[in-house]
DOVO-481861 format. One record per residue: x, z, y of N, C-alpha, C, CB in turn; residue in three letters. Coordinates in Angstrom, 3 decimals, m for minus. Glycine has a CB too. Layout:
BEGIN
       n.x       n.z       n.y      ca.x      ca.z      ca.y       c.x       c.z       c.y      cb.x      cb.z      cb.y  resn
         X         Z         Y         X         Z         Y         X         Z         Y         X         Z         Y   Ala
...
//
This chain:
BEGIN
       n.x       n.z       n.y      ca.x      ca.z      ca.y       c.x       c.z       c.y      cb.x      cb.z      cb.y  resn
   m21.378    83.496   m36.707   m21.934    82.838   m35.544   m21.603    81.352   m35.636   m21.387    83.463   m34.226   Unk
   m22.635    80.339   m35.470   m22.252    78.881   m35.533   m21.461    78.527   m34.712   m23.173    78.033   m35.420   Unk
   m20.799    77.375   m34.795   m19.911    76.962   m33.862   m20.857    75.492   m33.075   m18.286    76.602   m34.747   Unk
   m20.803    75.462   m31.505   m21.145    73.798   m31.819   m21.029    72.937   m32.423   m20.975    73.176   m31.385   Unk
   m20.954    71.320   m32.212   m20.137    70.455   m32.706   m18.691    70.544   m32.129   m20.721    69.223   m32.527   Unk
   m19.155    70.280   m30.777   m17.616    70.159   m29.931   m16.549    71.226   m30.377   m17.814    70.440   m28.178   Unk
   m17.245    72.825   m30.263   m16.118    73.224   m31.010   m15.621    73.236   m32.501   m16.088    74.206   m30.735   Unk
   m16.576    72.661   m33.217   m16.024    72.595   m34.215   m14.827    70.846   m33.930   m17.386    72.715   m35.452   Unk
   m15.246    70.566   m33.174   m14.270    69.127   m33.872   m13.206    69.780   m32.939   m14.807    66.992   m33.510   Unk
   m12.745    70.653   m31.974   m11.580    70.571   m31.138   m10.981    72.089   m31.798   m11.951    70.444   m29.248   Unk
   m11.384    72.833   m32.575   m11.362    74.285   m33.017    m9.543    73.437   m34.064   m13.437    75.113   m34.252   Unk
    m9.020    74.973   m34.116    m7.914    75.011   m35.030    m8.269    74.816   m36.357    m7.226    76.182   m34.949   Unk
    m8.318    74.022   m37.277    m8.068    73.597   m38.423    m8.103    74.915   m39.298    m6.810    72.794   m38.416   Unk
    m7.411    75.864   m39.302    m7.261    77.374   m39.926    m8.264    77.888   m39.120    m5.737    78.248   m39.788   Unk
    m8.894    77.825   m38.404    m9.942    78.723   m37.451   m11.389    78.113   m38.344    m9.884    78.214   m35.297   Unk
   m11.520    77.226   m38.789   m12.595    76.543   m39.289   m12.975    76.490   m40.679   m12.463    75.424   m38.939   Unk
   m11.649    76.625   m41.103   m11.667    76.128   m42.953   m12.356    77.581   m43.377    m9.615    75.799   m43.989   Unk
   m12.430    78.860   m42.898   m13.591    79.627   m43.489   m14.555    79.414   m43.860   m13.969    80.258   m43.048   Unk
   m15.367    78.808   m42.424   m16.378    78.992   m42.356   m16.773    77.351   m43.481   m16.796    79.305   m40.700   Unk
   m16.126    76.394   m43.536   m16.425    75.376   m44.591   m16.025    75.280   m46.042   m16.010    74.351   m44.152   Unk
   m15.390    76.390   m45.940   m14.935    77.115   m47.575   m16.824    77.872   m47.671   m12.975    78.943   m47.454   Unk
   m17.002    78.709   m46.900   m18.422    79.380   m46.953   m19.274    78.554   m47.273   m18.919    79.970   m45.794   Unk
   m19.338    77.350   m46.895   m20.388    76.170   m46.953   m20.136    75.587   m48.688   m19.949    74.745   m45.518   Unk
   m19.249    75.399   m49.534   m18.365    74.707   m50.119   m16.757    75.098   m50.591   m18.408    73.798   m49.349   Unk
   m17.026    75.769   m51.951   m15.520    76.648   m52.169   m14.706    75.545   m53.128   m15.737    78.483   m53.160   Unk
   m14.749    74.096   m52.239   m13.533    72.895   m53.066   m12.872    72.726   m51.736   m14.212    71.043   m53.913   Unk
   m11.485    72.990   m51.787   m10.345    72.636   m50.982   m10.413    71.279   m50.626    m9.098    72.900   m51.631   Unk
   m10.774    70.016   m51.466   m10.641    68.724   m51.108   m11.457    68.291   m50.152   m10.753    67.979   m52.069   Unk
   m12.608    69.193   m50.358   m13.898    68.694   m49.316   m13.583    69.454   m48.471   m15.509    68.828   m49.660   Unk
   m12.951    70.465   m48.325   m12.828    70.982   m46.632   m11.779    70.596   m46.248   m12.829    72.490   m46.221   Unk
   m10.625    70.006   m46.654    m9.692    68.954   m46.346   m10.573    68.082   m45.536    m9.026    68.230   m47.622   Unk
   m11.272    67.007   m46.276   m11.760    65.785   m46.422   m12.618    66.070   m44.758   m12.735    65.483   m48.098   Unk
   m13.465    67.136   m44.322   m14.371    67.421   m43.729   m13.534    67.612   m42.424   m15.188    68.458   m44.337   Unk
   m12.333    68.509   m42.509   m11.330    68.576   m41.106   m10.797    67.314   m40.612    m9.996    69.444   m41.335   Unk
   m10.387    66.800   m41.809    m9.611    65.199   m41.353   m10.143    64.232   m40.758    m9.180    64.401   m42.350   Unk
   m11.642    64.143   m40.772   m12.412    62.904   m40.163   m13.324    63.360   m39.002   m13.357    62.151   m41.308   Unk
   m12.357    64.663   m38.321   m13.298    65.348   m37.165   m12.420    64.110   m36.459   m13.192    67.386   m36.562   Unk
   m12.993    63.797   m35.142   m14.393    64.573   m34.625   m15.441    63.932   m35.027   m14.609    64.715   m33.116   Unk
   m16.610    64.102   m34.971   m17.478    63.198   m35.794   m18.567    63.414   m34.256   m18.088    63.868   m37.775   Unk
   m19.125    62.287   m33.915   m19.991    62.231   m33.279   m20.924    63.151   m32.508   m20.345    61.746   m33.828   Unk
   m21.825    63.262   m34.207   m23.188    63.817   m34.374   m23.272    64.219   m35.480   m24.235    63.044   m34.163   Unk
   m24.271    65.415   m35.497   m24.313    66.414   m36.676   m25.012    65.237   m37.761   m25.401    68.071   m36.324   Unk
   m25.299    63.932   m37.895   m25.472    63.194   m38.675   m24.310    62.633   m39.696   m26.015    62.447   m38.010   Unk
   m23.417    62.393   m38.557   m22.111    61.967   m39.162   m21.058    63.205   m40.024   m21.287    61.339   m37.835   Unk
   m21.498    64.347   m39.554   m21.503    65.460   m39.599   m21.331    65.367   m41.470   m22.814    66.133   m38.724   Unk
   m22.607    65.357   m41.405   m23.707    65.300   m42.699   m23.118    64.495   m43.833   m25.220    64.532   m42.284   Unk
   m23.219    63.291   m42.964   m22.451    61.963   m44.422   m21.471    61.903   m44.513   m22.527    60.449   m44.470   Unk
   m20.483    63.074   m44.087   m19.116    63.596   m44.533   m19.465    64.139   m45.714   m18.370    64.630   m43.609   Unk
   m20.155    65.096   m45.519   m20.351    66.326   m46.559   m20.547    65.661   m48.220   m21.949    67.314   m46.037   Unk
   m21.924    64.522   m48.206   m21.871    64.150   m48.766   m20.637    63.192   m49.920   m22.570    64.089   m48.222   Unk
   m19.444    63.872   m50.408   m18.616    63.685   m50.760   m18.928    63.891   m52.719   m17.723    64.477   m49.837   Unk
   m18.333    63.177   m53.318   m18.682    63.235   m54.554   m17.857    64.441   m55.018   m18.473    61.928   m55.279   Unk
   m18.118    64.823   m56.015   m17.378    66.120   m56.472   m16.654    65.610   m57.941   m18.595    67.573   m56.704   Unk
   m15.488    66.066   m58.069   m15.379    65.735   m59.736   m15.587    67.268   m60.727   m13.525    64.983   m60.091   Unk
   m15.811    66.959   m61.911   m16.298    68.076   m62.879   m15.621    69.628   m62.711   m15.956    67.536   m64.400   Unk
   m14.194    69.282   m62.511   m13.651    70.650   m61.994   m13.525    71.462   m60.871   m12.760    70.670   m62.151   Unk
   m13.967    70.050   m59.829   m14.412    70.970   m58.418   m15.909    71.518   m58.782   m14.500    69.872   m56.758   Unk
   m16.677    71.064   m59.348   m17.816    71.136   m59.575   m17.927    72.714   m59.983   m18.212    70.068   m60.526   Unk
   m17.010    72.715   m61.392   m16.798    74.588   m62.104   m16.246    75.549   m61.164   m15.549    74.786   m63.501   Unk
   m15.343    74.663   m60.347   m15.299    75.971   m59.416   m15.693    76.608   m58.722   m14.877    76.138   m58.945   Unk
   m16.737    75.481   m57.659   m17.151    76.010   m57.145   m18.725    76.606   m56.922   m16.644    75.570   m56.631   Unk
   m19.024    76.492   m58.816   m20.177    77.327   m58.898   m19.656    78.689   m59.566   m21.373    76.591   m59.752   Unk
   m18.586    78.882   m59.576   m17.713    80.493   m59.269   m17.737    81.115   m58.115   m16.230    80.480   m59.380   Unk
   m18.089    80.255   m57.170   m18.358    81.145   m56.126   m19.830    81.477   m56.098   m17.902    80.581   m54.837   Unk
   m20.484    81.450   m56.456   m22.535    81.450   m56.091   m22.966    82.531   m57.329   m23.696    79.295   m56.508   Unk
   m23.328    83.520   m56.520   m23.936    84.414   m58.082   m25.131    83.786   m58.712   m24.535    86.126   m57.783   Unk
   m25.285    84.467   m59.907   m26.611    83.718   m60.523   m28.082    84.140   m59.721   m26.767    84.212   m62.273   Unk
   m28.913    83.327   m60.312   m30.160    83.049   m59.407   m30.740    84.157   m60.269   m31.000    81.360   m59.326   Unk
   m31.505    84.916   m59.313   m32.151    86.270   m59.552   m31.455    87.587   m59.487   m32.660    86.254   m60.767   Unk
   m29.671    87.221   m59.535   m28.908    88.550   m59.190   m29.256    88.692   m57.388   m26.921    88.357   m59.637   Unk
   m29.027    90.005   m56.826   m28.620    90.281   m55.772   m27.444    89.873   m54.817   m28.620    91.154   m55.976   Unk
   m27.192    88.410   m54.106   m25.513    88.170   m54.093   m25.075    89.140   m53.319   m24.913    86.755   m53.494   Unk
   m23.879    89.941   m53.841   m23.168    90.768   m53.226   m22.159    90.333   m52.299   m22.706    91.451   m54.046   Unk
   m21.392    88.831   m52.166   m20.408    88.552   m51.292   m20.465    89.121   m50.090   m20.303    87.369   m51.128   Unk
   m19.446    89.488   m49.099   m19.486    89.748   m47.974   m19.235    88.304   m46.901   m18.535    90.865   m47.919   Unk
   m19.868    88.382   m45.555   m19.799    87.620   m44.099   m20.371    86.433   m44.619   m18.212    87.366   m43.292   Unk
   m20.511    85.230   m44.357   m21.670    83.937   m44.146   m21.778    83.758   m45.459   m21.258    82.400   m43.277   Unk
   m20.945    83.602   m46.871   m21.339    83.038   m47.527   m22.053    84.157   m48.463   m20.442    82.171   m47.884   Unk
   m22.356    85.331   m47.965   m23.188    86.227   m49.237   m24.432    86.540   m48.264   m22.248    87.961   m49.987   Unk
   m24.284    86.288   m46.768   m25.488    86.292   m45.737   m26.471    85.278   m46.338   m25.033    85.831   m44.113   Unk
   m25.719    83.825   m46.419   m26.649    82.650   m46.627   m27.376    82.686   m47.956   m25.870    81.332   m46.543   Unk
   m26.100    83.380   m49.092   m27.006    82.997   m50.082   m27.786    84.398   m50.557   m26.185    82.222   m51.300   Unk
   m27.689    85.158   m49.981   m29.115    86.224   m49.792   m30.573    85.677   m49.256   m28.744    87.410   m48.614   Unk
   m30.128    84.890   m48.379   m31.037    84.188   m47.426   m31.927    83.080   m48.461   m30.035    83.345   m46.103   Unk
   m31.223    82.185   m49.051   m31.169    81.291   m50.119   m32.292    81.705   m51.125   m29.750    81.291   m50.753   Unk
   m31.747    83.075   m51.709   m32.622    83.045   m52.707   m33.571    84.461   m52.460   m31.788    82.941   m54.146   Unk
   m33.778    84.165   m51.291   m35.002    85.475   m50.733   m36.548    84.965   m51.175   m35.033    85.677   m48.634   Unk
   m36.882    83.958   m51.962   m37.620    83.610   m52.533   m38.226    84.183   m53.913   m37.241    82.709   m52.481   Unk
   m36.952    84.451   m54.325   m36.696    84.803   m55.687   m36.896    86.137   m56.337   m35.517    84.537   m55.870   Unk
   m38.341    86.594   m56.653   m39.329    87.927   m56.633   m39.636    87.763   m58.157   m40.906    87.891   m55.465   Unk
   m39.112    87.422   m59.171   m39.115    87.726   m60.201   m37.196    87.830   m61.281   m40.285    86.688   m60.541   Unk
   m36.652    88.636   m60.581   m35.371    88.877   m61.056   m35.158    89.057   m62.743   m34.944    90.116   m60.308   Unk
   m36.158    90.238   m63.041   m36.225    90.068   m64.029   m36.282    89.242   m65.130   m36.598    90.408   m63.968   Unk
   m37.139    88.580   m64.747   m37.279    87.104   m65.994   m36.250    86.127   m65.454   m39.090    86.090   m66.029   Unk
   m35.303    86.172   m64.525   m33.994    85.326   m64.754   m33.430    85.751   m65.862   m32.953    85.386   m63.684   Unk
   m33.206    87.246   m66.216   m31.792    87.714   m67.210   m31.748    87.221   m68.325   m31.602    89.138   m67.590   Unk
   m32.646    86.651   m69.357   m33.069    86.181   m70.382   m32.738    84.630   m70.376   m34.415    86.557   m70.495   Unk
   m33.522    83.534   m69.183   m33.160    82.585   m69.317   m31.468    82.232   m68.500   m34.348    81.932   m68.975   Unk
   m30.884    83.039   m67.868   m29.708    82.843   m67.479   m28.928    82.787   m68.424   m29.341    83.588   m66.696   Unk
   m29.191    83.760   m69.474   m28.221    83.899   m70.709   m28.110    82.636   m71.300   m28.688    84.915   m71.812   Unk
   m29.333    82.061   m71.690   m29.699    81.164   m72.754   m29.014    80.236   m71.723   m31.392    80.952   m73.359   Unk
   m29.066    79.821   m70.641   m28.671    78.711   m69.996   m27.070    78.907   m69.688   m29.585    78.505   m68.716   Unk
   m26.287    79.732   m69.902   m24.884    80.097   m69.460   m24.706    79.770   m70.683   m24.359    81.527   m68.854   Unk
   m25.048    80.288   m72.379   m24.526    80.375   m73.616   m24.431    78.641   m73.768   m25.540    81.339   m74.769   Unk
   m25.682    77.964   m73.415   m25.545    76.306   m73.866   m24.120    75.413   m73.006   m27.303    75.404   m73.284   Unk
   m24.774    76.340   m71.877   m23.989    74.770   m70.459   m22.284    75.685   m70.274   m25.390    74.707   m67.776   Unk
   m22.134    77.530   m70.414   m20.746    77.781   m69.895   m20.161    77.901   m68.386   m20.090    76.815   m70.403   Unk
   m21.549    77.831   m67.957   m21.789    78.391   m66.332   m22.664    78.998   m66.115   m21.958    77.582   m65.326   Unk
   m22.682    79.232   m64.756   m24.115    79.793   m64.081   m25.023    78.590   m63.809   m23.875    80.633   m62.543   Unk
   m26.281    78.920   m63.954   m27.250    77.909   m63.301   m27.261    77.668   m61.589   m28.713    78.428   m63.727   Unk
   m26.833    76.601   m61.357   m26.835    76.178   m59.909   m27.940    75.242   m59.337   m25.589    75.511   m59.666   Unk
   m28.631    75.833   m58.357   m29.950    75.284   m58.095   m29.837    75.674   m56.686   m31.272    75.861   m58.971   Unk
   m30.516    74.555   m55.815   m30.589    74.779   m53.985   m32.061    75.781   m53.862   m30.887    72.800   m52.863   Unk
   m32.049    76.786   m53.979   m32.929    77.582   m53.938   m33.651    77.802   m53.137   m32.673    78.309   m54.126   Unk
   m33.178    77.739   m51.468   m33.668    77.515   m50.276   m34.926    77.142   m50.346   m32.998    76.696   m49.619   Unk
   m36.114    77.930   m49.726   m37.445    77.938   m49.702   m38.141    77.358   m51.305   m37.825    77.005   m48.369   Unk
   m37.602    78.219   m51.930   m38.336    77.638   m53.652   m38.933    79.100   m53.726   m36.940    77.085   m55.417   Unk
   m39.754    79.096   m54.386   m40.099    79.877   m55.421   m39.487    80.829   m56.467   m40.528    79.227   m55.912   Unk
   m39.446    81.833   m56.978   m38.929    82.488   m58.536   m39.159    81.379   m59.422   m39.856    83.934   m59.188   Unk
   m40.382    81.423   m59.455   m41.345    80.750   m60.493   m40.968    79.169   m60.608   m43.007    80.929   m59.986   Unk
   m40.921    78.501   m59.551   m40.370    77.445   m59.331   m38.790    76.991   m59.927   m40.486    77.483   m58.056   Unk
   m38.120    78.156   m59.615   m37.048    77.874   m60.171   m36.607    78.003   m61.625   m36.398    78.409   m59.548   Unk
   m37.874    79.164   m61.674   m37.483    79.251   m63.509   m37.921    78.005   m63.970   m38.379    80.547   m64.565   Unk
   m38.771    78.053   m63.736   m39.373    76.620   m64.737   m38.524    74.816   m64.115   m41.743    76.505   m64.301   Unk
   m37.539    74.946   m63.028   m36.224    74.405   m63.180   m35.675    74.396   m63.982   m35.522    74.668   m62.667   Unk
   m34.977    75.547   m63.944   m34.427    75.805   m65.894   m34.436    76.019   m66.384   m33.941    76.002   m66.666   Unk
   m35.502    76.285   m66.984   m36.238    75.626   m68.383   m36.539    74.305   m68.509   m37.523    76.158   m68.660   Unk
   m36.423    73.592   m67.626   m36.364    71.961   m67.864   m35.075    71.574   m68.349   m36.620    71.081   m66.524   Unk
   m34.077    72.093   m67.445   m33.089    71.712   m67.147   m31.706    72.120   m68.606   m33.023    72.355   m65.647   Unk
   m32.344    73.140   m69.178   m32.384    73.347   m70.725   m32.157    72.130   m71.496   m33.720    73.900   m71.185   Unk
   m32.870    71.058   m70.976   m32.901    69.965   m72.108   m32.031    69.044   m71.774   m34.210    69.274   m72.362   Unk
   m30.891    68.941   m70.738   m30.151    67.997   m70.559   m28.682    68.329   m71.808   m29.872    67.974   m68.831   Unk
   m27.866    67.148   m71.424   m26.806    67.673   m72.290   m25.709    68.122   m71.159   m26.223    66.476   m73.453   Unk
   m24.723    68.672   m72.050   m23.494    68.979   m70.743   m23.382    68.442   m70.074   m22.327    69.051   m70.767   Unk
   m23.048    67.111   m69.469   m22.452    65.858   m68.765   m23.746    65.910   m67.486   m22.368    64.144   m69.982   Unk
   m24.529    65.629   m68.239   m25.935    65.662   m67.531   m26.260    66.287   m66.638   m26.798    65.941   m68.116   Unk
   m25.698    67.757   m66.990   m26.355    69.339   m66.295   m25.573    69.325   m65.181   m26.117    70.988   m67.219   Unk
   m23.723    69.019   m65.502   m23.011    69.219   m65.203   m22.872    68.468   m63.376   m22.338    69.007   m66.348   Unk
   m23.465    67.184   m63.667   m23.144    66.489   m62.577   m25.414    67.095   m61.872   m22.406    64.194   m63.144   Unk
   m25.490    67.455   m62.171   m27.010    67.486   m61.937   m26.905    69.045   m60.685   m28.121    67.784   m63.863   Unk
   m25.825    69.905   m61.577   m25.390    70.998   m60.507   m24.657    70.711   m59.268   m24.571    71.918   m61.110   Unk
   m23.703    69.670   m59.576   m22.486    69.280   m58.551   m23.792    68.656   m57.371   m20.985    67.779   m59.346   Unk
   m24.920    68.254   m58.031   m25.851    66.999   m56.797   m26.156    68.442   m55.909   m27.903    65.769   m57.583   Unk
   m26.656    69.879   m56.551   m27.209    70.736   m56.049   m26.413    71.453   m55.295   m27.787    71.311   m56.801   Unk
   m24.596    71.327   m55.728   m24.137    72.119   m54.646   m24.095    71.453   m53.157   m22.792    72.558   m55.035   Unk
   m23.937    70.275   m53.369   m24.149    69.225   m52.096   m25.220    70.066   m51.154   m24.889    67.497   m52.641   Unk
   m26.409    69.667   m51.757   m27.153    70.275   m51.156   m27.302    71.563   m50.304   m27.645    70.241   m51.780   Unk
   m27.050    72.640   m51.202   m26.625    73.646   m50.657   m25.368    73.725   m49.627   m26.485    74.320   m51.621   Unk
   m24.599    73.083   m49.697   m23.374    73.295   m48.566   m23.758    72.347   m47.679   m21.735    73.042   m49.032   Unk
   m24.800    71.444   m47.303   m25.790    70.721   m45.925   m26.263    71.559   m45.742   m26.847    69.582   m45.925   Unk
   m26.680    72.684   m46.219   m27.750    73.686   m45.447   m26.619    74.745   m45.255   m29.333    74.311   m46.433   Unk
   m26.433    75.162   m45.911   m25.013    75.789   m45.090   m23.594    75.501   m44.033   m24.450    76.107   m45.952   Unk
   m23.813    74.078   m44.078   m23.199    73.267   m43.021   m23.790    73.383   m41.661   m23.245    71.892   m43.394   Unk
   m25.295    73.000   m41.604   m26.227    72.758   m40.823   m26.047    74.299   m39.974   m27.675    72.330   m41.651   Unk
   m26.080    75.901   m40.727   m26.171    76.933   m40.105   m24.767    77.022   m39.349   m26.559    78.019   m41.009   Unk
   m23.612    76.693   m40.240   m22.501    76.852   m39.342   m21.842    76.044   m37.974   m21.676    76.838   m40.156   Unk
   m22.528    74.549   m37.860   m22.803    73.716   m37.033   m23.385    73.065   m36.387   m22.645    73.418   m37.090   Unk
   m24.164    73.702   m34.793   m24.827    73.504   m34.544   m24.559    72.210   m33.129   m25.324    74.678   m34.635   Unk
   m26.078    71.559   m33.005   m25.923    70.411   m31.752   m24.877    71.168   m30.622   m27.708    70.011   m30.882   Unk
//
């Protein structure tokens, strides 16, 4: 269940960090996100979130997100949302093939804001996305988890 703003900026610190671990599984950014409550408006909200990631928050926390075309199994908001996320995603099958090829090059899962995309759309994401080099991919996922934890921000905090 979302919280307002108000309660999120006056809520217990441990009462909250769930639900922004759910949004975002890097400790620094849900640090970073408690410390500069209260924030206004769900704008200011927002250009918190936007926090840069470095390469190892980045690996971790696409350990939390199953791959695109699996079924996510997590349990409570963060396996709700990203069910929700990739309810688009009607060709499962033809992920298993290019997931491989894209885990064997890059050493992760493919991380993509899936939210109202396409299967099709996303495959042919990566298959583009195939052609970057590590460094490239690497910070190209970290832009996408951003993304994804604003839209998962947005559900857990409402006006």
């Amino acid at each position: 269940m979302p919280l307002t703003l108000t309660d999120f900026n006056t809520a217990d610190a441990g009462d909250v960090r769930p639900a922004l671990t759910a949004c975002l599984a890097v400790p620094r950014w849900v640090d970073t996100i408690l410390e500069r409550r209260p924030y206004v408006d769900l704008d200011a909200l927002k250009a918190a979130a936007e926090l840069p990631l470095s390469s190892d928050e980045i690996r971790q926390a696409m350990a939390a997100h199953p791959r695109i075309g699996e079924k996510p199994t997590q349990p409570g908001a963060e396996g709700e949302w990203s069910r929700s996320e990739q309810s688009g995603v009607d060709n499962a099958g033809a992920f298993a093939a290019a997931n491989a090829e894209y885990e064997a090059k890059f050493g992760h899962v493919y991380l993509v804001c899936a939210s109202g995309r396409s299967g099709e759309e996303l495959l042919k994401v990566l298959r583009e996305r195939l052609d970057n080099d590590p460094a490239t991919e690497l910070a190209v996922a970290g832009r996408e988890l951003l993304k994804i934890a604003e839209l998962r921000l947005a559900k857990a905090v409402t006006a």
